[in-house]
C-alpha positions in Angstrom: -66.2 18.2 8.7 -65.6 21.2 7.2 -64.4 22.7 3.8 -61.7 24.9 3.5 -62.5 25.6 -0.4 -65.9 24.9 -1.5 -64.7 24.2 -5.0 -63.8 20.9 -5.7 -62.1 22.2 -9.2 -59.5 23.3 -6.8 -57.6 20.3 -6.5 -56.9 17.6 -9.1 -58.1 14.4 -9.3 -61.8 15.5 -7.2 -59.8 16.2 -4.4 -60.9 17.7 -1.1 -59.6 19.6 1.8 -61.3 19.2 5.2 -61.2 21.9 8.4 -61.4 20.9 11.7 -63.4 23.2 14.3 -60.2 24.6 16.1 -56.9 23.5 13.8 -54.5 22.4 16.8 -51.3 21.0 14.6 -49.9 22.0 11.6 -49.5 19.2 9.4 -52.1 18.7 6.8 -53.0 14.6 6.5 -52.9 12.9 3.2 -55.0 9.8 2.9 -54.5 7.7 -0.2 -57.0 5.0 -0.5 -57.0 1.3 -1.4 -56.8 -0.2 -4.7 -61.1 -0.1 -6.0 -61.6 2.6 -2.9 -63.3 6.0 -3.0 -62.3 8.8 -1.2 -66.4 9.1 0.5 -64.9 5.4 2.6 -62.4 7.6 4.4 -65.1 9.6 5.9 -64.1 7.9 9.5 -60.3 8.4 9.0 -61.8 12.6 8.3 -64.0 12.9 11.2 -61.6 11.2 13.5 -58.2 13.3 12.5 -60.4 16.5 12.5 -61.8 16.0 16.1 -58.0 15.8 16.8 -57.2 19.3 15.4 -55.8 18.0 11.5 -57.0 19.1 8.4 -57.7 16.0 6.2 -57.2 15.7 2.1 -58.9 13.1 0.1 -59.0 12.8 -3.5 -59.5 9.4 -5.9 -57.5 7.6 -7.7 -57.7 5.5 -10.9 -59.8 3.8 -11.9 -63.3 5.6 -11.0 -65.9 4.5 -10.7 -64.9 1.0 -9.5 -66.9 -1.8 -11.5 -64.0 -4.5 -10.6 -60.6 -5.6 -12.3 -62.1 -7.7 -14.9 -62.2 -5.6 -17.6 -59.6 -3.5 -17.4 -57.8 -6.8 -17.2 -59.1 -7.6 -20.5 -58.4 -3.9 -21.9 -54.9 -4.0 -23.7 -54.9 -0.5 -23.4 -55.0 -1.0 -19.6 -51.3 -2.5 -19.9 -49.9 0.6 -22.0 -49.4 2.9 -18.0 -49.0 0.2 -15.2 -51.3 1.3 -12.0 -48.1 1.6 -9.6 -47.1 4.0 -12.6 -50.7 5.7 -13.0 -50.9 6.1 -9.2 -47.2 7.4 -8.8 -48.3 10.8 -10.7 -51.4 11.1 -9.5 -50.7 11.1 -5.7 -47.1 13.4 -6.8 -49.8 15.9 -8.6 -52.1 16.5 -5.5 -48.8 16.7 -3.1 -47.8 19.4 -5.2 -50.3 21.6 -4.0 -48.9 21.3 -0.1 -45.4 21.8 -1.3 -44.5 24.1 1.7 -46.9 22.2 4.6 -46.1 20.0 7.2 -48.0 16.6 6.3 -48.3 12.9 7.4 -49.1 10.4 4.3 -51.6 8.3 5.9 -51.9 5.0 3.0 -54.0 1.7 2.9 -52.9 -1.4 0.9 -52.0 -0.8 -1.9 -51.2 2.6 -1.3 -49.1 1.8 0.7 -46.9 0.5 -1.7 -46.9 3.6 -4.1 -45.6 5.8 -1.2 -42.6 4.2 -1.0 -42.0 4.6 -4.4 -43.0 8.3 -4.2 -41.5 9.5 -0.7 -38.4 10.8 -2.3 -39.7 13.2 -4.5 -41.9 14.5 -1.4 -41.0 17.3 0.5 -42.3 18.4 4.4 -43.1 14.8 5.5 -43.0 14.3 9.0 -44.9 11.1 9.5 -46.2 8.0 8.2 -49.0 5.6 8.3 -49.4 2.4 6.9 -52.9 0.3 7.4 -52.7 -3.1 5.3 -49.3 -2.5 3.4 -46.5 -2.4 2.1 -46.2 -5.8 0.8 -43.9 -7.4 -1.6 -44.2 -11.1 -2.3 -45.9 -10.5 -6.1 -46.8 -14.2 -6.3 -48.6 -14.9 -3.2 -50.1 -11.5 -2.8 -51.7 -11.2 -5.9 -53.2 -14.5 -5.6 -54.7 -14.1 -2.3 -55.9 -11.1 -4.3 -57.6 -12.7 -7.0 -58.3 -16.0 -4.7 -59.9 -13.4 -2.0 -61.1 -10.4 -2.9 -62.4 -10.8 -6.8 -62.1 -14.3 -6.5 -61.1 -16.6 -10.1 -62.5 -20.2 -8.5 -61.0 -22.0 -11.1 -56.9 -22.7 -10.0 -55.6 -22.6 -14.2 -57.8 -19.4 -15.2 -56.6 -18.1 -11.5 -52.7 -18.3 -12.3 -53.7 -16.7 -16.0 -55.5 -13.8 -14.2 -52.4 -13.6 -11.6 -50.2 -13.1 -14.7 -52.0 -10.3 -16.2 -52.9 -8.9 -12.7 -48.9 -8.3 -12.3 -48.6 -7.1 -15.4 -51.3 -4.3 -14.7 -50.0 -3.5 -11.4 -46.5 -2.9 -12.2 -45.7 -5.6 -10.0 -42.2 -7.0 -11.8 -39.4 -6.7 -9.8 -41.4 -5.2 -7.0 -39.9 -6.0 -4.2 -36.3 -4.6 -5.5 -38.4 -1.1 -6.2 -39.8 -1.3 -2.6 -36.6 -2.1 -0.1 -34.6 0.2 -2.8 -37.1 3.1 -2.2 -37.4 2.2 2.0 -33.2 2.2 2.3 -33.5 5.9 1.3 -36.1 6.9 4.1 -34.1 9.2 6.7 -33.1 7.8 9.7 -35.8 8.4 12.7 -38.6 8.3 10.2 -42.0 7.8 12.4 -43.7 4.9 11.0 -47.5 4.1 12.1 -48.0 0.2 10.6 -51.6 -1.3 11.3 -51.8 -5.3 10.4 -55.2 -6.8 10.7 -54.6 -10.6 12.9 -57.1 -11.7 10.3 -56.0 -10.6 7.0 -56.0 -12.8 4.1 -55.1 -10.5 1.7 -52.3 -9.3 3.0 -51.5 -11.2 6.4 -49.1 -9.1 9.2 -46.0 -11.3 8.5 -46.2 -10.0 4.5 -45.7 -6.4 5.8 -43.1 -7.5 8.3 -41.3 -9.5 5.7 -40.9 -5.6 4.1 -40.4 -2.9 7.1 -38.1 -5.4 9.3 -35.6 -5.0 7.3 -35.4 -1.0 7.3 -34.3 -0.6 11.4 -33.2 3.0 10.1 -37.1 3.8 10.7 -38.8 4.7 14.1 -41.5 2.0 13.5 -44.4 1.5 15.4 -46.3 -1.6 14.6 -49.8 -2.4 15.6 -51.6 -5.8 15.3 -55.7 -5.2 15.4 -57.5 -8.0 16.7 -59.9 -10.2 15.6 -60.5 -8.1 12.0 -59.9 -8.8 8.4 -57.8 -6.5 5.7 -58.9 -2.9 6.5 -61.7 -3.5 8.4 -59.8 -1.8 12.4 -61.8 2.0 12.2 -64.9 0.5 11.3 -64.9 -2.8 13.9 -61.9 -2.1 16.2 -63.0 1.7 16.3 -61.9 2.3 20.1 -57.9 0.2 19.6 -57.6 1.6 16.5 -58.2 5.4 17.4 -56.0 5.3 20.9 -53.1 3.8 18.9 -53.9 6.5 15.6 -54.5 9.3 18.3 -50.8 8.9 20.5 -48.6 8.4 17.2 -49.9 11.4 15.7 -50.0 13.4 18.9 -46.1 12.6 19.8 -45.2 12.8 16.3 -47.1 15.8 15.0 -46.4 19.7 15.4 -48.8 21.9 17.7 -49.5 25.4 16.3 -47.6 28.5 17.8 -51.3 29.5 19.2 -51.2 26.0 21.1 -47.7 26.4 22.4 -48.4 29.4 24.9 
């Protein structure tokens, strides 16, 4: 991988731009990472996209470093910018800087979630991928979460912690804010949606319950064998890259240079 600026000062929010060897297409991809992600466990997302010809931008989003929800759950001041909120203007303030560029919004989880919210007040987007997300069902979801992923063992103190976990993410009324947002994504849209078959944080039918409803979109959906929430680039490397590789290929634009 490759740096096209050195200085990381560059871009808010520790972002950074990545060069492929021989830049084949002109769109620039955006990965926004997961809820408690970093933007260093993209690395095979960058790799992958730059052996393709893409440049790749990462950056991080709140709250770094990741210790776990716990106390930011028990932080009142946590509750005063909800995260969908918090993660809203900081995804719109590193887009800014690729204004004029061709890009694909490449999102995971959570993530996923905040683009729809955001895609309006984007510009240039020709494509976009989904891995783990959208989902809308604010009770189960954030259960599975806290049942799952930082797990509450005991049922009361769960449904307490599910409470304040909504209230944190922004989740009230979410799925009006989600299917209000997709309804407005232009007809023809590409849409790349991973679901993991063994996803218990946020199982395929949770995203299909959201984008099946939004026929408007040119939706390509993609169920990864055999591996949990997230986990298709790292254990379903060679499905996951041939399905990754012909959306953005069909859906992407080659340079001039390429054309001839």
């Amino acid at each position: 991988m490759n740096h096209e600026n050195p200085s990381l000062n560059s871009f808010p929010h520790e972002g950074e731009i990545f060069n492929p060897k021989e830049k084949k297409f002109e769109e620039v991809i955006i990965f926004i990472h997961w809820y408690g992600g970093h933007k260093k466990q993209l690395k095979r997302h960058v790799q992958f996209v730059n052996e393709l010809g893409f440049r790749a931008f990462v950056f991080n989003l709140f709250p770094q470093p990741f210790t776990g929800s716990r106390a930011l759950l028990k932080n009142p001041r946590t509750y005063f910018t909800p995260l969908l909120s918090r993660w809203s203007r900081q995804i719109l303030d590193v887009l800014s800087y690729f204004e004029n560029e061709k890009k694909i919004l490449f999102g995971f989880s959570f993530g996923c979630n905040v683009m729809t919210q955001i895609f309006s007040k984007v510009s240039n987007v020709t494509g976009i991928i989904f891995d783990g997300g959208p989902f809308s069902s604010i009770l189960e979801n954030s259960w599975r979460y806290q049942s799952y992923q930082e797990p509450v063992k005991n049922p009361l103190l769960r449904g307490m912690a599910v409470l304040l976990w909504i209230l944190f993410c922004g989740f009230f009324i979410l799925k009006l804010k989600i299917h209000s947002a997709l309804r407005k994504w232009p007809v023809g849209l590409p849409v790349l949606s991973f679901r993991a078959e063994k996803d218990v944080l946020v199982p395929p039918d949770s995203i299909n319950k959201v984008l099946k409803l939004h026929s408007q979109l040119d939706l390509t959906t993609v169920l990864i064998p055999e591996v949990k929430h997230l986990q298709g680039m790292k254990f379903q490397a060679d499905f996951y890259q041939k399905t990754l590789k012909q959306f953005l290929i069909k859906y992407s634009t080659p340079r001039v240079e390429q054309q001839k």
